[in-house]
NUBAKOL-224572 format. One line per 5 residues: for each residue x, y, z of N, C-alpha, C, O. Coordinates in steps of 0.05 Angstrom, whole numbers, plus 5000, padded with zeros to 4 digits. Layout:
BEGIN
X:Y:Z:X:Y:Z:X:Y:Z:X:Y:Z ~ ... .
This chain:
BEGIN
4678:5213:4614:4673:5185:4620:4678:5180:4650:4697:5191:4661 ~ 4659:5162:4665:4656:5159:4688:4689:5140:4704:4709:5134:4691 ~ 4688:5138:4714:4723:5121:4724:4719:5091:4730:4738:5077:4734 ~ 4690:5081:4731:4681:5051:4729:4682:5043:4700:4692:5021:4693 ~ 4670:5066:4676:4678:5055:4651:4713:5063:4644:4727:5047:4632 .
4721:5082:4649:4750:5084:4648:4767:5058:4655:4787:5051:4643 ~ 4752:5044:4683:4767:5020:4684:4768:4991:4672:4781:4970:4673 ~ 4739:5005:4657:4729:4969:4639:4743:4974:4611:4752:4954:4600 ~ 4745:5002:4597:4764:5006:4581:4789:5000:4574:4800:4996:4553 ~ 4799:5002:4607:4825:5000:4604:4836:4969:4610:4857:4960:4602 .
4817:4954:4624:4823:4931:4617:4819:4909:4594:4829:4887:4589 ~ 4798:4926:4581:4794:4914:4556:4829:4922:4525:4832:4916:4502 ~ 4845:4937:4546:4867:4944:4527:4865:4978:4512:4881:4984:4495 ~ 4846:4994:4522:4846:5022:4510:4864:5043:4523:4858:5057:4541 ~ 4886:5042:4511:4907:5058:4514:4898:5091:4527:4907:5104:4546 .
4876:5097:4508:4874:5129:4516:4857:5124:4539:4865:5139:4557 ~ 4834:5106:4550:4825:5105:4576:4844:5109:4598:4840:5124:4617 ~ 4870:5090:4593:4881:5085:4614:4899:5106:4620:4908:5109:4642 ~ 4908:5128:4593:4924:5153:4602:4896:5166:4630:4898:5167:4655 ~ 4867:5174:4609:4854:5184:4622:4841:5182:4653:4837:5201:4668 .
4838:5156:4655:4838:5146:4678:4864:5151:4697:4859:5154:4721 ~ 4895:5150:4687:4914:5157:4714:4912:5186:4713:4915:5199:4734 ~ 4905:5199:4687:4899:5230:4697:4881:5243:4714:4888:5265:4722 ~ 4861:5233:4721:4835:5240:4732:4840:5231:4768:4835:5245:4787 ~ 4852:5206:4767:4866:5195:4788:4897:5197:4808:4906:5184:4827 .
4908:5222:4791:4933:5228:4795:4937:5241:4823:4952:5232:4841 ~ 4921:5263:4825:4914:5266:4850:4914:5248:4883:4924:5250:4905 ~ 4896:5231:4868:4887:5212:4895:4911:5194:4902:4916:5185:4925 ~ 4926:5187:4876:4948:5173:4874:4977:5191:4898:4990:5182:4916 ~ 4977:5213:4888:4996:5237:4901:4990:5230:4928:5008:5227:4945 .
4974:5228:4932:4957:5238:4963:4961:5203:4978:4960:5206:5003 ~ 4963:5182:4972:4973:5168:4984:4992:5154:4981:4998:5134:4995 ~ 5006:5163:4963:5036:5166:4958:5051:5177:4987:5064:5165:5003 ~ 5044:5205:4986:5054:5226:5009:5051:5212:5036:5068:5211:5053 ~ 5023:5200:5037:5013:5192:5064:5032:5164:5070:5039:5160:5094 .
5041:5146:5050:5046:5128:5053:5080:5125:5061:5092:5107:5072 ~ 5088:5150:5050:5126:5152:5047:5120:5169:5078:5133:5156:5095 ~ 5110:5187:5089:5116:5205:5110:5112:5184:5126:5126:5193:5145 ~ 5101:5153:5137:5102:5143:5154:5124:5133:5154:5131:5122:5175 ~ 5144:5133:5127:5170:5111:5121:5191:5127:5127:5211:5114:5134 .
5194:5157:5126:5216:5167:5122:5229:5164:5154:5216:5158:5174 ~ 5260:5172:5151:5274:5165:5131:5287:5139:5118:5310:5135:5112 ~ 5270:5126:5115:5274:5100:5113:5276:5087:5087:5286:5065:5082 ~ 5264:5106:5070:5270:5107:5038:5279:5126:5022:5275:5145:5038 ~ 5286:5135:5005:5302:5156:4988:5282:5155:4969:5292:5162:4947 .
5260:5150:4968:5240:5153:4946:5221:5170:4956:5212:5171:4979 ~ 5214:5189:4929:5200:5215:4931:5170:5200:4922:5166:5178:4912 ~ 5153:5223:4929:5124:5219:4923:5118:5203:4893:5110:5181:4886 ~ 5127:5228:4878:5127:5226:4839:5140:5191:4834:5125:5174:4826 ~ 5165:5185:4840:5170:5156:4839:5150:5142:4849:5139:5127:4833 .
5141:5141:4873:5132:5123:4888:5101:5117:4872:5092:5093:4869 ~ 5083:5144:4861:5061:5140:4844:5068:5136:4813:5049:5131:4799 ~ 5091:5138:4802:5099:5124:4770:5104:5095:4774:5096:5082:4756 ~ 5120:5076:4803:5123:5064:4805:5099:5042:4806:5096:5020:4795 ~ 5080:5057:4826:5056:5046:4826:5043:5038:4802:5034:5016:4799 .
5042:5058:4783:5024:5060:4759:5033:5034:4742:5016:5019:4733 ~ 5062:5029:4739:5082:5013:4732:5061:4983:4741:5046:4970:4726 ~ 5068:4981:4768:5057:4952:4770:5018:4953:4765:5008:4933:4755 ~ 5002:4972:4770:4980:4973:4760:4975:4966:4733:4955:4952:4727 ~ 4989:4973:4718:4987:4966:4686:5000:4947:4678:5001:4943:4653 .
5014:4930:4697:5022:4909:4686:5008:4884:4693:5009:4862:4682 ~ 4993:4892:4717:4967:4872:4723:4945:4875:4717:4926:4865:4729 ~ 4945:4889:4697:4920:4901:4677:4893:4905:4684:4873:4899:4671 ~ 4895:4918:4711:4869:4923:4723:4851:4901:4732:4829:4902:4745 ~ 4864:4881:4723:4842:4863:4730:4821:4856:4747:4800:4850:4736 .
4822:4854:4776:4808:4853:4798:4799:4894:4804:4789:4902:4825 ~ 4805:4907:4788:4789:4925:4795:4762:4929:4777:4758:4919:4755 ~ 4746:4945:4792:4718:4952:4781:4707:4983:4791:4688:4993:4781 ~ 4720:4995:4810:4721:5023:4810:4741:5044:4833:4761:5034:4843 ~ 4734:5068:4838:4746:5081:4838:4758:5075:4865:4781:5082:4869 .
4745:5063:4884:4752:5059:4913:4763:5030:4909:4776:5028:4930 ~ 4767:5010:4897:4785:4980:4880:4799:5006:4873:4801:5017:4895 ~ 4806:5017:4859:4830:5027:4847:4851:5032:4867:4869:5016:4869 ~ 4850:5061:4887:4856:5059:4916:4867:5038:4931:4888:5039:4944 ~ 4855:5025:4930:4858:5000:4949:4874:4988:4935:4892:4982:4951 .
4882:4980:4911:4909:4961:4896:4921:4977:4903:4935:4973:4924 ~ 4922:5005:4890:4947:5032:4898:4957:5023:4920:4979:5013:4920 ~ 4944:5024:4940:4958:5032:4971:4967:4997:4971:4983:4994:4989 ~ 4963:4977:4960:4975:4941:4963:5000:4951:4954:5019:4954:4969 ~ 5002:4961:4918:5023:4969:4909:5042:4981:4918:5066:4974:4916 .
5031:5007:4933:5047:5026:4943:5066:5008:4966:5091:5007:4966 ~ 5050:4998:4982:5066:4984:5016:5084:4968:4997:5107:4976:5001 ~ 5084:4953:4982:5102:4927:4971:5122:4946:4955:5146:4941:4957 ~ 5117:4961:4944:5147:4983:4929:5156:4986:4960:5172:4968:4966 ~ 5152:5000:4975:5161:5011:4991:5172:4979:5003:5192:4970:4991 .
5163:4967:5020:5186:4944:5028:5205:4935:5008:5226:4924:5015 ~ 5199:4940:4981:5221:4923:4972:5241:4938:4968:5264:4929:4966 ~ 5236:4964:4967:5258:4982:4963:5276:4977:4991:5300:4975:4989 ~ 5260:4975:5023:5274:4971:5045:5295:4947:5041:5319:4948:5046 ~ 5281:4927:5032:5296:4904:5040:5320:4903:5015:5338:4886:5016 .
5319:4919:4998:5339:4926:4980:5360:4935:4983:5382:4926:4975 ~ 5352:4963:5001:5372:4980:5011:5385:4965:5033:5409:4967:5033 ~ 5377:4952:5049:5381:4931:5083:5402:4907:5054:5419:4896:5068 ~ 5403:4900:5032:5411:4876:5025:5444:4895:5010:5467:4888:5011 ~ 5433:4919:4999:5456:4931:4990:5475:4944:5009:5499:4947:5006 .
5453:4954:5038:5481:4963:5051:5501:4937:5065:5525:4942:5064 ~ 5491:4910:5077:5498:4885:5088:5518:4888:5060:5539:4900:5065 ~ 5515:4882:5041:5536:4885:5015:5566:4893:5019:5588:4882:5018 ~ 5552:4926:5023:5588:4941:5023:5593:4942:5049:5609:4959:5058 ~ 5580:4923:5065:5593:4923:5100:5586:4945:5119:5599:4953:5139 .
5563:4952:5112:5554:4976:5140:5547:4956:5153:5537:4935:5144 ~ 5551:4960:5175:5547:4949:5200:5516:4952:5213:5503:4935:5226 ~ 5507:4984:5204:5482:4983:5210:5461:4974:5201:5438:4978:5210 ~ 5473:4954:5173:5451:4943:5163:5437:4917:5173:5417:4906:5164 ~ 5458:4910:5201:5446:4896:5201:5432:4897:5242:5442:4886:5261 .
5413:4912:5241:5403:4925:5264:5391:4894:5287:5382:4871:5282 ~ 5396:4908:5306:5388:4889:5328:5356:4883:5330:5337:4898:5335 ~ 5356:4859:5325:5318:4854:5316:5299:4864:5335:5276:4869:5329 ~ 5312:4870:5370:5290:4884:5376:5285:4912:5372:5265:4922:5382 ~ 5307:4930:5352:5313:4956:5355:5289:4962:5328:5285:4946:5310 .
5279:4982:5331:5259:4994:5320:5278:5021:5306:5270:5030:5285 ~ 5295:5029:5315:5306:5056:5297:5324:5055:5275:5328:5076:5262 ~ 5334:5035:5269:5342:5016:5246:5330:5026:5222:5308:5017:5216 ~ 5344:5046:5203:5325:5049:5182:5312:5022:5170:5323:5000:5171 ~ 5288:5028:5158:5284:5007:5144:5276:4983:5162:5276:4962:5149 .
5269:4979:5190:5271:4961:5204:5236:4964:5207:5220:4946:5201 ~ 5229:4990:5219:5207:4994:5222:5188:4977:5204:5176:4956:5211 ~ 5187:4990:5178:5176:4982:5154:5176:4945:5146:5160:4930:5135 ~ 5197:4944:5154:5199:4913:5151:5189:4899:5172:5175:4880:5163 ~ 5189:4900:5200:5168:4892:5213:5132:4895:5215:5113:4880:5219 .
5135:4924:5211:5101:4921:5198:5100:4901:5179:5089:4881:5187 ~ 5109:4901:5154:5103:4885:5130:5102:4851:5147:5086:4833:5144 ~ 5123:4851:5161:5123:4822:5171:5100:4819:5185:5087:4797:5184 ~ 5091:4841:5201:5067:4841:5226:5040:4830:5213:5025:4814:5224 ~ 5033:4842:5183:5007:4840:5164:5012:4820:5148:4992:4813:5136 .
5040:4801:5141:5042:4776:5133:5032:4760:5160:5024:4737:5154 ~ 5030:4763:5175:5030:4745:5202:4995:4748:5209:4981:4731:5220 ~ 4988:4774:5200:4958:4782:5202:4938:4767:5180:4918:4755:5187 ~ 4946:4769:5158:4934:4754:5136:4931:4721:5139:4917:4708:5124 ~ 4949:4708:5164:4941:4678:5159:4916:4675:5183:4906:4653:5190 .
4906:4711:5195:4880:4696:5202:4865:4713:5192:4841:4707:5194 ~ 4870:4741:5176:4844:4746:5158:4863:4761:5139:4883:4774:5144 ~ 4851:4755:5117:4861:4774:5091:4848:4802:5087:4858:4823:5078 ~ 4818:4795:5099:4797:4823:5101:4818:4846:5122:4827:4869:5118 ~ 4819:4829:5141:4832:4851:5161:4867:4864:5142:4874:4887:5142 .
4873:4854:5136:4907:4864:5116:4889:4882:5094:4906:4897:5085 ~ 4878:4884:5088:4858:4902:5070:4851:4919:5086:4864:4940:5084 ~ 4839:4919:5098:4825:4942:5115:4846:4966:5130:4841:4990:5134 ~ 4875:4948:5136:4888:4963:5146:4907:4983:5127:4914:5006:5132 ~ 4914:4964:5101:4926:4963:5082:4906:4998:5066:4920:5015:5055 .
4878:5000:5068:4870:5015:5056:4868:5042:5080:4869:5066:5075 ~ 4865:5031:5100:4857:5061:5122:4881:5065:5134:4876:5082:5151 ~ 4908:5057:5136:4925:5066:5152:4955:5066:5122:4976:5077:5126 ~ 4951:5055:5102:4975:5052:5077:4960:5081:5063:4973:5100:5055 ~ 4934:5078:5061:4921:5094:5038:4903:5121:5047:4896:5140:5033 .
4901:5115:5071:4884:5140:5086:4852:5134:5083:4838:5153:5091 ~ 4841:5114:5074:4818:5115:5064:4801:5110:5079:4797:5089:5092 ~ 4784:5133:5078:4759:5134:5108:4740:5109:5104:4738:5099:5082 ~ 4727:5101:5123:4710:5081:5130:4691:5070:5117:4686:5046:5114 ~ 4677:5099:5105:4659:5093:5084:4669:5080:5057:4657:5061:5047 .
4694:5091:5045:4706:5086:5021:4716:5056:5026:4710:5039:5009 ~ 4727:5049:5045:4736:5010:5052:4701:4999:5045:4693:4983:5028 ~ 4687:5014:5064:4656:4994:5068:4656:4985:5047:4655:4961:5043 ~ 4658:5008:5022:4651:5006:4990:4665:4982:4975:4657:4963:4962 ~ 4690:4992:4980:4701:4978:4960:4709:4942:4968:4715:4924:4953 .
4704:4943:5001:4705:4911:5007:4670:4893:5011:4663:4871:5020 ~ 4653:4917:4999:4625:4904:5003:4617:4895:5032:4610:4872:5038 ~ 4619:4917:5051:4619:4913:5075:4599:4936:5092:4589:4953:5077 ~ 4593:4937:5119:4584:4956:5128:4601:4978:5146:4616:4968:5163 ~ 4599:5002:5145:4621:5015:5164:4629:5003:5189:4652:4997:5196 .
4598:4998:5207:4606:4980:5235:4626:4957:5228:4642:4951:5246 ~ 4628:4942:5205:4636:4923:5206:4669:4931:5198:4688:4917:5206 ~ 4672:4955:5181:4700:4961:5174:4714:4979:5207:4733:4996:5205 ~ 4704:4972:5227:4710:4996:5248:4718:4972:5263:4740:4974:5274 ~ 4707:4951:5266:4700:4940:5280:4727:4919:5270:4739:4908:5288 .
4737:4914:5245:4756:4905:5234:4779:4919:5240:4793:4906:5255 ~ 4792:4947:5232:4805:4955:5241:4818:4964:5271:4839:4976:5276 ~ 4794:4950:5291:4803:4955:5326:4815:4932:5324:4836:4930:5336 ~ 4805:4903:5305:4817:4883:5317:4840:4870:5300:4850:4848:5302 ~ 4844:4889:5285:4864:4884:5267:4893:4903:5290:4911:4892:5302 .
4887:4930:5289:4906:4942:5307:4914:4927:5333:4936:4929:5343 ~ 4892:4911:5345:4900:4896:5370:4915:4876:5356:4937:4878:5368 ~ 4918:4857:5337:4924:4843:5328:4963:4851:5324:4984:4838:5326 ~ 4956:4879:5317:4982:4885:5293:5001:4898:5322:5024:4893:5326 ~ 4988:4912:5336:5002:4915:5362:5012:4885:5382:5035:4877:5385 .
4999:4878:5387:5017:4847:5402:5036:4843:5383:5058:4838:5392 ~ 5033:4843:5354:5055:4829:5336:5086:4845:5343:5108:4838:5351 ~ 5074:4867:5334:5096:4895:5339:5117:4894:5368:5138:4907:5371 ~ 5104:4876:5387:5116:4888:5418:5146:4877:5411:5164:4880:5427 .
């Protein structure tokens, strides 16, 4: 079965689609899992395997809905993936402030701050989204998810020039935020 009907299956409620579909997809899942934690470490204590069960976790609890294929699939993944991953930061930043580390609570212009990094990107693409949501996608899929140019074009109904052309002005965007 193709992974466009795997996904209409599985939102119609077919249990064995939806094993089949994260099996077929496990891979791709691994792979920006890895991509997505090696930009974080060490800033989280979460391994690859969590980070894609976790994912799967909130995928199936939003029941596929807004997806329709294999490059939509990807693209929630890597939304899912960034939002596990901050919330785990701002968890760990709320539990260490808790038992009194001191380092939890890092000097806002300091960037080496575990967990600080991560939390200013996320802030940088909340701040990006109130002038395009396309551009937090685009970045969200080629720099969270690894996903080459052609695969965004696809899955946001777009042309490559136009996903290239999004991502220079999204990075100019996300760099001023960052300084």
């Amino acid at each position: 079965m193709e992974i466009t009907e795997l996904l209409s299956a599985a939102k119609a409620g077919d249990a064995r689609a939806e094993a089949e579909l994260f099996s077929l997809l496990y891979a791709d899942l691994r792979k920006l899992a890895h991509s997505r934690l090696k930009r974080s470490q060490p800033c989280t204590l979460l391994d690859t395997t969590a980070l894609v069960h976790e994912a799967y976790l909130r995928l199936n609890r939003a029941g596929y809905v807004q997806i329709s294929d294999r490059s939509h699939f990807l693209a929630y993944a890597a939304r899912a993936m960034r939002s596990i991953v901050v919330d785990f930061a701002r968890k760990r930043g709320i539990a260490s402030r808790a038992a009194g580390d001191p380092s939890a609570l890092p000097d806002p212009g300091s960037i080496a701050a575990p967990g600080t990094e991560i939390l200013r990107v996320d802030q940088a693409l909340r701040e990006l989204a109130q002038v395009s949501d396309r551009l937090v996608k685009v970045v969200e899929m080629r720099y969270f998810a690894g996903m080459k140019e052609a695969e965004i074009a696809e899955a946001l109904s777009l042309t490559e020039r136009t996903v290239r052309r999004d991502w220079e002005k999204a990075r100019m965007l996300l760099a001023a935020a960052l300084k």
